[in-house]
N, C-alpha and C positions, 0 to 999 in steps of 0.2 A: 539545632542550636537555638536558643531563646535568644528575646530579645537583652543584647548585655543592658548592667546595672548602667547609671550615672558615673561619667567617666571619674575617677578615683581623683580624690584632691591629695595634691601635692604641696610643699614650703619652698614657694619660690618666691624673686620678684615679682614675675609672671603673673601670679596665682591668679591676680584679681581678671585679664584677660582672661588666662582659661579656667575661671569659672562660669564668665560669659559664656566663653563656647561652651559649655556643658550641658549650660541652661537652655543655648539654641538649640544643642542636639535632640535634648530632652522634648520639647517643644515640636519638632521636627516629625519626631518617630510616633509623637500624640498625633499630629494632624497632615501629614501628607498622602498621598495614595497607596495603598499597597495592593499587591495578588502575592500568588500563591509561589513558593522560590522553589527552586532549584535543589540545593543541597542543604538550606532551613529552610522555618515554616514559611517567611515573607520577606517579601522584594518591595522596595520603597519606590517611589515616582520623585526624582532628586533631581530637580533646574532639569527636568524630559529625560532623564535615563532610570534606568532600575537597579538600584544596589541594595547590598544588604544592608542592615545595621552596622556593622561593625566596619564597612565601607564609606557608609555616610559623615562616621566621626574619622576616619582617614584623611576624606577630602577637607573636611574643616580644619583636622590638625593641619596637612598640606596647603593649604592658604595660608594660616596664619603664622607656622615657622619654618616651610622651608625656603631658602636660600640659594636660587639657582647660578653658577655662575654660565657666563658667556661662550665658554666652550665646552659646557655640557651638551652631550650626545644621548640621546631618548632613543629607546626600541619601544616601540609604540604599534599595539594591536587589541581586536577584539581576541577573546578566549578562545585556545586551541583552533589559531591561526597561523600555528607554525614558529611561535614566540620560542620555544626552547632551542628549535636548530639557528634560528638566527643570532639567538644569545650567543651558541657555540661558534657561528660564523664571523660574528663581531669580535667576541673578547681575541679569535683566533686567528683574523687579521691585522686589529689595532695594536696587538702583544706578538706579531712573528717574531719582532727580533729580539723578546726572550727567550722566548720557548723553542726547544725542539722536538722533532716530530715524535723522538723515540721514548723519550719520557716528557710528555706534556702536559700541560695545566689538567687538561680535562681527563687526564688517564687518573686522577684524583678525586676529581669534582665535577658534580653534578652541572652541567652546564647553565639550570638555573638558580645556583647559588653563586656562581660566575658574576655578576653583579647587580647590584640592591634595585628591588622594586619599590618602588615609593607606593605603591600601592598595601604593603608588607610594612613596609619601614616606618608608615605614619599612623598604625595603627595603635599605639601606646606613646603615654609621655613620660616622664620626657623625650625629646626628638633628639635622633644624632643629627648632627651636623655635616658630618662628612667630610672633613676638612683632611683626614688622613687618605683622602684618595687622591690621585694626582690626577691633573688635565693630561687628554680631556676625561673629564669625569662620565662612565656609560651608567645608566638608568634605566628601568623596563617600566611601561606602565599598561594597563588594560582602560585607563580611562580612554572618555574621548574627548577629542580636546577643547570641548567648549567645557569643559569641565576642572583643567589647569589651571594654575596660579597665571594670571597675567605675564607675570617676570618670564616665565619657560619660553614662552613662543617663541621668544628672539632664539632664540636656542635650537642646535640642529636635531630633525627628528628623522627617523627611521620606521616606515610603517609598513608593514605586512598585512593582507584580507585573504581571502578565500573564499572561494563558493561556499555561500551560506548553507548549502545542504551538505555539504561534508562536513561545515562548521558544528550544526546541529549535531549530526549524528558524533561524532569526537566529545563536543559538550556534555552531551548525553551518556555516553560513558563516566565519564570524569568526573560529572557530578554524582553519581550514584555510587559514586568510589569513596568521596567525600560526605556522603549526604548525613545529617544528623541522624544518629542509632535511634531517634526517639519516632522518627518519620518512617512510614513505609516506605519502598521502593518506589523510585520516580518511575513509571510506562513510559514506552518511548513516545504513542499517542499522546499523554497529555505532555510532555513536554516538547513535539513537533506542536502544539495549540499555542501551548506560551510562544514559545519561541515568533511562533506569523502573528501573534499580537502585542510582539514587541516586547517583552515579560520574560526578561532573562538578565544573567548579572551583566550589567554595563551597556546592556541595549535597549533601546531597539538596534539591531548589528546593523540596517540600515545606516538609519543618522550616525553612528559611530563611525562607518566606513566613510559616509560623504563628509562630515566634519574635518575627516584628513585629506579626503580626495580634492577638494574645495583649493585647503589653503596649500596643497600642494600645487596647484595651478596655479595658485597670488605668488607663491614663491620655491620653484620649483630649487632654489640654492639653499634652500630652509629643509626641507622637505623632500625623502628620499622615498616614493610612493611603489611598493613592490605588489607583486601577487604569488603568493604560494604555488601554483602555477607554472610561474615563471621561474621562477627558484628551481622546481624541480626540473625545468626544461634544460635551462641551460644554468646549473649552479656557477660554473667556474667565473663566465662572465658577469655574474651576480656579483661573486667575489668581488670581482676590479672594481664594479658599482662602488662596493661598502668601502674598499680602503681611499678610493681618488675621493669620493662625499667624506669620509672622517679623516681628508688629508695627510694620507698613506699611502700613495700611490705606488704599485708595483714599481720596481727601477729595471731596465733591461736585464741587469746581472740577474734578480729574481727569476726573471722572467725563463732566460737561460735556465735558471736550477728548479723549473717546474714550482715554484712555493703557491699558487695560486691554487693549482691543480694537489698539491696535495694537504691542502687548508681540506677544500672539498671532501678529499677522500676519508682522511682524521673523523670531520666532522657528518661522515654521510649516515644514515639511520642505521644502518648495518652494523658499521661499526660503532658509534654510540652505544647502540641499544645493548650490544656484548661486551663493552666493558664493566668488569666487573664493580667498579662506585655506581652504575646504574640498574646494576641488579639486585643489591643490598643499601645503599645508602638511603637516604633520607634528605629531605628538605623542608622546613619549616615555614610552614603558607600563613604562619600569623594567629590562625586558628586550632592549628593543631600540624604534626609533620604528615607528611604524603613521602611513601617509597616513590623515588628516582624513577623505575621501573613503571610507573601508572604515566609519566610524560612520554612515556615511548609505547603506542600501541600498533600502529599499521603505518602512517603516516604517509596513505597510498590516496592518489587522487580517485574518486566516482566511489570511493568506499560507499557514498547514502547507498548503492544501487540496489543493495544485501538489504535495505532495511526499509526504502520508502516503498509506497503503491503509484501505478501513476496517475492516481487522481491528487498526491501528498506533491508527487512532482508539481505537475501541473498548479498546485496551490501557489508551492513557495516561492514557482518560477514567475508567476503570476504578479505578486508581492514584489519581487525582485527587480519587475520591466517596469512594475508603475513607480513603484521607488526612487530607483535611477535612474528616470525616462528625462533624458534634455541634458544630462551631468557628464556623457562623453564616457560614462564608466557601465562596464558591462562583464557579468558573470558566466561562466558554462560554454551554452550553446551560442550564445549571444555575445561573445567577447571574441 
Protein backbone atom coordinates (compact mmCIF):
# COMPACT_ATOMS: atom_id res chain seq x y z
CA UNK A 1 0.00 0.00 0.00
CA UNK A 2 1.49 3.67 -0.88
CA UNK A 3 1.57 6.16 0.94
CA UNK A 4 -2.37 7.69 0.71
CA UNK A 5 -2.98 11.11 -1.18
CA UNK A 6 -4.04 14.32 1.13
CA UNK A 7 -6.90 13.51 3.07
CA UNK A 8 -10.02 14.50 0.65
CA UNK A 9 -11.60 18.00 1.24
CA UNK A 10 -14.89 18.01 2.27
CA UNK A 11 -18.12 21.31 2.52
CA UNK A 12 -18.41 21.51 5.93
CA UNK A 13 -18.35 23.94 8.79
CA UNK A 14 -15.58 22.00 9.93
CA UNK A 15 -13.56 22.36 6.75
CA UNK A 16 -11.35 25.01 7.74
CA UNK A 17 -10.08 22.69 11.10
CA UNK A 18 -9.83 19.67 8.86
CA UNK A 19 -7.78 21.16 6.48
CA UNK A 20 -5.54 21.93 9.26
CA UNK A 21 -5.24 18.56 10.04
CA UNK A 22 -4.53 17.65 6.56
CA UNK A 23 -1.88 19.89 6.39
CA UNK A 24 -0.32 18.30 9.76
CA UNK A 25 -0.59 14.93 8.33
CA UNK A 26 1.01 15.93 5.26
CA UNK A 27 3.81 17.46 7.19
CA UNK A 28 4.05 14.57 9.48
CA UNK A 29 4.61 11.77 6.76
CA UNK A 30 7.38 14.47 5.06
CA UNK A 31 9.39 14.49 8.26
CA UNK A 32 9.00 11.81 11.03
CA UNK A 33 11.05 8.60 11.19
CA UNK A 34 10.22 5.70 9.17
CA UNK A 35 11.54 1.73 8.54
CA UNK A 36 10.61 -0.75 6.88
CA UNK A 37 6.48 -2.20 7.69
CA UNK A 38 4.87 -4.95 8.03
CA UNK A 39 2.04 -5.46 5.44
CA UNK A 40 3.14 -1.82 3.40
CA UNK A 41 6.35 -0.39 2.43
CA UNK A 42 6.75 1.97 5.75
CA UNK A 43 5.99 2.31 9.42
CA UNK A 44 6.11 5.92 10.82
CA UNK A 45 7.91 6.95 14.36
CA UNK A 46 4.30 8.80 15.84
CA UNK A 47 4.72 10.73 19.68
CA UNK A 48 7.38 6.74 20.08
CA UNK A 49 5.18 4.22 18.40
CA UNK A 50 5.11 2.95 14.69
CA UNK A 51 2.02 3.12 12.55
CA UNK A 52 1.18 3.39 9.22
CA UNK A 53 -0.05 5.98 7.24
CA UNK A 54 -3.21 5.61 7.18
CA UNK A 55 -3.07 5.02 10.96
CA UNK A 56 -1.47 8.28 11.76
CA UNK A 57 -4.49 10.27 10.06
CA UNK A 58 -6.81 7.90 12.23
CA UNK A 59 -5.14 9.09 15.39
CA UNK A 60 -5.57 12.88 14.37
CA UNK A 61 -9.12 12.20 13.08
CA UNK A 62 -9.59 10.52 16.69
CA UNK A 63 -8.36 13.69 18.63
CA UNK A 64 -10.10 15.92 17.10
CA UNK A 65 -13.73 14.49 16.73
CA UNK A 66 -14.27 11.77 18.58
CA UNK A 67 -16.53 12.09 21.64
CA UNK A 68 -16.19 9.71 24.46
CA UNK A 69 -18.76 9.23 26.68
CA UNK A 70 -18.33 8.23 30.54
CA UNK A 71 -19.45 4.83 30.37
CA UNK A 72 -17.62 3.70 27.38
CA UNK A 73 -16.06 0.45 27.77
CA UNK A 74 -12.47 -0.12 25.46
CA UNK A 75 -11.00 -3.61 24.67
CA UNK A 76 -7.68 -2.47 24.47
CA UNK A 77 -4.53 -4.62 22.99
CA UNK A 78 -1.33 -4.91 21.08
CA UNK A 79 -2.08 -7.09 17.55
CA UNK A 80 -3.08 -10.67 17.60
CA UNK A 81 -3.09 -10.60 21.53
CA UNK A 82 -6.27 -12.42 21.67
CA UNK A 83 -8.42 -9.12 20.82
CA UNK A 84 -10.96 -11.33 18.59
CA UNK A 85 -11.98 -14.02 21.49
CA UNK A 86 -12.28 -11.23 23.98
CA UNK A 87 -14.50 -9.09 21.53
CA UNK A 88 -16.58 -12.51 21.47
CA UNK A 89 -16.35 -12.82 25.47
CA UNK A 90 -17.47 -9.22 26.01
CA UNK A 91 -20.14 -8.46 23.49
CA UNK A 92 -21.33 -12.23 24.96
CA UNK A 93 -21.43 -11.35 28.54
CA UNK A 94 -22.49 -7.58 28.42
CA UNK A 95 -25.68 -8.95 25.85
CA UNK A 96 -26.64 -12.49 27.87
CA UNK A 97 -29.72 -11.34 28.44
CA UNK A 98 -30.49 -10.91 24.83
CA UNK A 99 -29.20 -13.47 23.27
CA UNK A 100 -29.53 -17.20 23.37
CA UNK A 101 -27.25 -19.83 23.22
CA UNK A 102 -29.05 -21.55 20.34
CA UNK A 103 -29.15 -18.90 18.02
CA UNK A 104 -26.86 -16.29 18.95
CA UNK A 105 -25.34 -12.98 17.85
CA UNK A 106 -22.21 -14.52 16.97
CA UNK A 107 -23.73 -17.72 15.15
CA UNK A 108 -24.09 -14.54 12.48
CA UNK A 109 -21.20 -12.28 12.98
CA UNK A 110 -17.89 -12.31 12.90
CA UNK A 111 -16.89 -11.54 16.45
CA UNK A 112 -14.88 -8.65 15.11
CA UNK A 113 -17.36 -6.82 13.51
CA UNK A 114 -19.25 -7.31 17.13
CA UNK A 115 -18.25 -3.76 17.85
CA UNK A 116 -16.42 -0.65 16.23
CA UNK A 117 -12.79 -0.13 16.42
CA UNK A 118 -11.87 3.27 16.48
CA UNK A 119 -8.98 2.36 15.03
CA UNK A 120 -11.19 1.44 11.62
CA UNK A 121 -13.69 3.87 12.38
CA UNK A 122 -11.51 7.01 12.27
CA UNK A 123 -10.00 6.37 9.47
CA UNK A 124 -12.20 8.60 6.78
CA UNK A 125 -14.30 11.66 7.32
CA UNK A 126 -16.66 12.40 8.03
CA UNK A 127 -16.70 10.67 11.54
CA UNK A 128 -19.68 8.79 12.82
CA UNK A 129 -20.66 9.61 16.05
CA UNK A 130 -22.07 6.87 17.42
CA UNK A 131 -24.88 8.08 19.14
CA UNK A 132 -27.07 5.01 17.87
CA UNK A 133 -25.31 2.66 20.26
CA UNK A 134 -26.60 2.58 23.64
CA UNK A 135 -24.42 2.52 27.17
CA UNK A 136 -22.35 1.17 27.86
CA UNK A 137 -20.99 1.89 24.55
CA UNK A 138 -17.81 -1.31 23.69
CA UNK A 139 -14.92 -0.06 21.44
CA UNK A 140 -11.67 -2.03 20.40
CA UNK A 141 -8.47 -0.17 19.95
CA UNK A 142 -4.83 -1.46 19.10
CA UNK A 143 -3.41 1.82 20.17
CA UNK A 144 -1.56 2.39 23.25
CA UNK A 145 -2.60 4.56 25.46
CA UNK A 146 -0.48 7.28 25.61
CA UNK A 147 -1.72 7.60 22.31
CA UNK A 148 -5.72 8.40 23.17
CA UNK A 149 -7.71 11.44 23.22
CA UNK A 150 -7.39 12.68 26.86
CA UNK A 151 -11.25 12.46 27.37
CA UNK A 152 -11.09 8.20 27.18
CA UNK A 153 -8.95 7.55 30.00
CA UNK A 154 -11.60 8.47 32.48
CA UNK A 155 -13.25 5.61 30.69
CA UNK A 156 -13.25 1.82 31.60
CA UNK A 157 -10.66 -0.24 29.65
CA UNK A 158 -10.09 -3.82 29.16
CA UNK A 159 -6.55 -4.98 28.08
CA UNK A 160 -5.31 -8.15 27.04
CA UNK A 161 -0.95 -8.94 26.29
CA UNK A 162 0.71 -12.04 25.66
CA UNK A 163 3.95 -13.39 25.27
CA UNK A 164 5.71 -11.35 22.89
CA UNK A 165 7.01 -14.43 21.04
CA UNK A 166 3.79 -15.96 20.27
CA UNK A 167 2.68 -12.28 19.56
CA UNK A 168 5.42 -12.25 16.82
CA UNK A 169 4.86 -15.31 15.32
CA UNK A 170 0.56 -14.74 15.12
CA UNK A 171 1.65 -11.10 13.76
CA UNK A 172 3.77 -12.52 11.30
CA UNK A 173 1.25 -14.55 9.74
CA UNK A 174 -1.43 -12.10 9.62
CA UNK A 175 0.54 -9.52 8.09
CA UNK A 176 1.56 -11.64 5.14
CA UNK A 177 -2.01 -12.43 4.72
CA UNK A 178 -2.70 -8.70 4.37
CA UNK A 179 0.54 -7.51 3.12
CA UNK A 180 0.56 -5.23 -0.09
CA UNK A 181 0.46 -7.51 -3.58
CA UNK A 182 3.07 -4.84 -4.68
CA UNK A 183 5.79 -6.10 -1.79
CA UNK A 184 7.44 -9.44 -1.56
CA UNK A 185 6.69 -11.68 1.04
CA UNK A 186 7.53 -10.54 4.78
CA UNK A 187 10.51 -13.76 6.04
CA UNK A 188 9.83 -14.42 9.31
CA UNK A 189 13.86 -13.35 10.13
CA UNK A 190 13.33 -9.91 9.02
CA UNK A 191 10.24 -9.46 10.64
CA UNK A 192 11.50 -11.32 14.27
CA UNK A 193 14.53 -7.99 13.56
CA UNK A 194 11.63 -5.33 13.37
CA UNK A 195 9.82 -6.64 15.60
CA UNK A 196 13.15 -6.63 18.82
CA UNK A 197 13.60 -3.11 17.33
CA UNK A 198 10.62 -2.07 18.09
CA UNK A 199 9.38 -1.57 14.22
CA UNK A 200 5.93 -3.05 14.10
CA UNK A 201 2.37 -1.54 13.84
CA UNK A 202 1.68 0.07 17.15
CA UNK A 203 4.93 -0.91 18.87
CA UNK A 204 7.32 -1.13 20.28
CA UNK A 205 4.85 -4.17 22.13
CA UNK A 206 7.06 -3.33 24.98
CA UNK A 207 5.89 0.29 25.86
CA UNK A 208 2.49 -0.60 24.56
CA UNK A 209 2.18 -3.40 27.10
CA UNK A 210 3.66 -1.03 30.06
CA UNK A 211 1.53 2.01 28.96
CA UNK A 212 -1.47 -0.09 30.26
CA UNK A 213 0.30 -2.22 32.80
CA UNK A 214 1.31 1.27 34.43
CA UNK A 215 -2.10 2.93 34.73
CA UNK A 216 -3.64 -0.27 35.58
CA UNK A 217 -1.78 -0.06 38.87
CA UNK A 218 -2.82 4.11 39.26
CA UNK A 219 -6.19 2.67 38.80
CA UNK A 220 -6.92 -0.71 39.03
CA UNK A 221 -11.21 0.26 38.82
CA UNK A 222 -10.19 1.92 35.37
CA UNK A 223 -8.43 -0.82 34.21
CA UNK A 224 -9.07 -4.45 33.64
CA UNK A 225 -5.31 -5.82 32.99
CA UNK A 226 -5.59 -9.58 31.63
CA UNK A 227 -2.94 -12.04 30.05
CA UNK A 228 -3.91 -14.39 27.11
CA UNK A 229 -2.42 -16.81 29.36
CA UNK A 230 -4.78 -16.36 31.82
CA UNK A 231 -7.76 -16.57 29.72
CA UNK A 232 -6.90 -19.58 28.50
CA UNK A 233 -6.22 -21.05 32.02
CA UNK A 234 -8.90 -20.57 33.61
CA UNK A 235 -11.57 -18.77 30.94
CA UNK A 236 -14.78 -19.15 33.01
CA UNK A 237 -13.48 -17.10 35.92
CA UNK A 238 -12.09 -14.59 33.35
CA UNK A 239 -15.80 -14.37 32.49
CA UNK A 240 -16.94 -13.13 36.20
CA UNK A 241 -13.81 -10.67 35.70
CA UNK A 242 -15.49 -9.04 32.43
CA UNK A 243 -19.11 -8.85 33.67
CA UNK A 244 -18.66 -7.64 37.76
CA UNK A 245 -15.64 -4.66 35.83
CA UNK A 246 -18.61 -3.96 33.00
CA UNK A 247 -21.13 -4.03 35.99
CA UNK A 248 -22.95 -7.23 34.98
CA UNK A 249 -22.30 -9.39 37.57
CA UNK A 250 -23.34 -12.96 37.44
CA UNK A 251 -26.80 -13.28 39.93
CA UNK A 252 -26.89 -16.62 41.70
CA UNK A 253 -29.95 -17.80 39.53
CA UNK A 254 -27.21 -17.48 36.44
CA UNK A 255 -24.99 -19.08 38.31
CA UNK A 256 -27.38 -22.04 39.09
CA UNK A 257 -28.14 -22.19 34.98
CA UNK A 258 -24.28 -22.67 34.21
CA UNK A 259 -24.52 -19.01 31.90
CA UNK A 260 -20.95 -18.24 32.67
CA UNK A 261 -19.69 -21.58 31.67
CA UNK A 262 -21.50 -21.60 28.64
CA UNK A 263 -20.57 -17.91 27.34
CA UNK A 264 -17.01 -19.86 27.59
CA UNK A 265 -17.97 -22.74 25.51
CA UNK A 266 -20.10 -20.58 22.65
CA UNK A 267 -17.12 -18.60 22.56
CA UNK A 268 -14.02 -21.24 22.84
CA UNK A 269 -11.67 -21.32 19.52
CA UNK A 270 -13.29 -24.63 18.46
CA UNK A 271 -16.21 -23.60 18.24
CA UNK A 272 -15.85 -20.16 16.70
CA UNK A 273 -13.38 -21.16 14.30
CA UNK A 274 -16.42 -23.78 12.84
CA UNK A 275 -18.91 -21.67 12.62
CA UNK A 276 -19.82 -21.08 9.44
CA UNK A 277 -19.80 -16.63 9.38
CA UNK A 278 -16.19 -17.43 10.13
CA UNK A 279 -15.45 -19.63 7.42
CA UNK A 280 -16.74 -17.54 4.57
CA UNK A 281 -17.54 -14.03 5.84
CA UNK A 282 -15.58 -11.02 5.72
CA UNK A 283 -14.60 -8.07 7.82
CA UNK A 284 -13.65 -4.83 6.66
CA UNK A 285 -10.11 -3.45 8.30
CA UNK A 286 -10.44 0.02 6.67
CA UNK A 287 -7.98 -0.86 4.13
CA UNK A 288 -9.51 -3.46 2.33
CA UNK A 289 -11.85 -6.87 3.84
CA UNK A 290 -9.93 -9.76 5.46
CA UNK A 291 -11.92 -13.50 5.57
CA UNK A 292 -13.23 -13.95 9.22
CA UNK A 293 -11.23 -17.25 8.89
CA UNK A 294 -7.39 -15.45 8.80
CA UNK A 295 -8.47 -14.27 12.81
CA UNK A 296 -8.80 -17.85 13.77
CA UNK A 297 -5.37 -19.68 13.12
CA UNK A 298 -4.19 -22.00 16.16
CA UNK A 299 -4.60 -19.70 19.04
CA UNK A 300 -2.46 -22.31 21.09
CA UNK A 301 0.08 -20.92 23.61
CA UNK A 302 4.29 -21.69 22.84
CA UNK A 303 3.07 -21.95 19.12
CA UNK A 304 6.78 -19.50 18.43
CA UNK A 305 8.44 -23.09 19.57
CA UNK A 306 7.65 -24.42 15.62
CA UNK A 307 9.22 -21.24 14.37
CA UNK A 308 12.03 -19.52 16.69
CA UNK A 309 16.00 -20.89 17.09
CA UNK A 310 17.13 -20.64 20.56
CA UNK A 311 19.50 -18.13 20.12
CA UNK A 312 15.76 -15.87 18.59
CA UNK A 313 14.63 -17.22 22.07
CA UNK A 314 17.25 -16.06 24.05
CA UNK A 315 17.01 -12.59 22.02
CA UNK A 316 13.51 -11.74 22.62
CA UNK A 317 13.50 -13.10 25.99
CA UNK A 318 16.41 -10.90 26.62
CA UNK A 319 14.41 -7.59 25.31
CA UNK A 320 11.72 -8.63 27.32
CA UNK A 321 13.68 -8.90 31.08
CA UNK A 322 15.39 -5.50 30.44
CA UNK A 323 12.17 -4.04 29.18
CA UNK A 324 10.02 -4.90 32.09
CA UNK A 325 12.76 -5.09 34.64
CA UNK A 326 11.36 -3.13 38.02
CA UNK A 327 7.42 -2.92 36.36
CA UNK A 328 6.13 -6.19 38.48
CA UNK A 329 5.02 -7.62 34.95
CA UNK A 330 6.61 -10.61 33.54
CA UNK A 331 6.18 -12.89 30.45
CA UNK A 332 6.71 -16.98 29.71
CA UNK A 333 9.24 -18.52 31.96
CA UNK A 334 9.49 -15.47 34.01
CA UNK A 335 5.72 -14.83 35.03
Amino acid sequence: MSIPPSLPITESKEDGDYIKLCKEYDYLIETIPKGNGWNVKHLYKYNGFWLNPIGIKANLLLHAYFKSHPTDIFLASFMKSGTTWLKALMISTINRHRYNFTDHHLHHHGPQSTFPSIDIEFQSYPITDFMHISAPRLFATHLPRTLLPPSVTSCKFIYICRDPKDVLVSKWFFMNKIRDTDLPPLSFDEAFDLFCQGISDFGPFWEHVLSYWRASLDAPDKILFLKYEEVKEQPEAVVRKLATFMGEPFTAEEDEQRVAENIVNMCSFENLSNLEVNKTGVFNIGIGKVGNREFFRKGKIGDWKNYMTEEMKQRIDGITHEKLKGSGLAFGENA
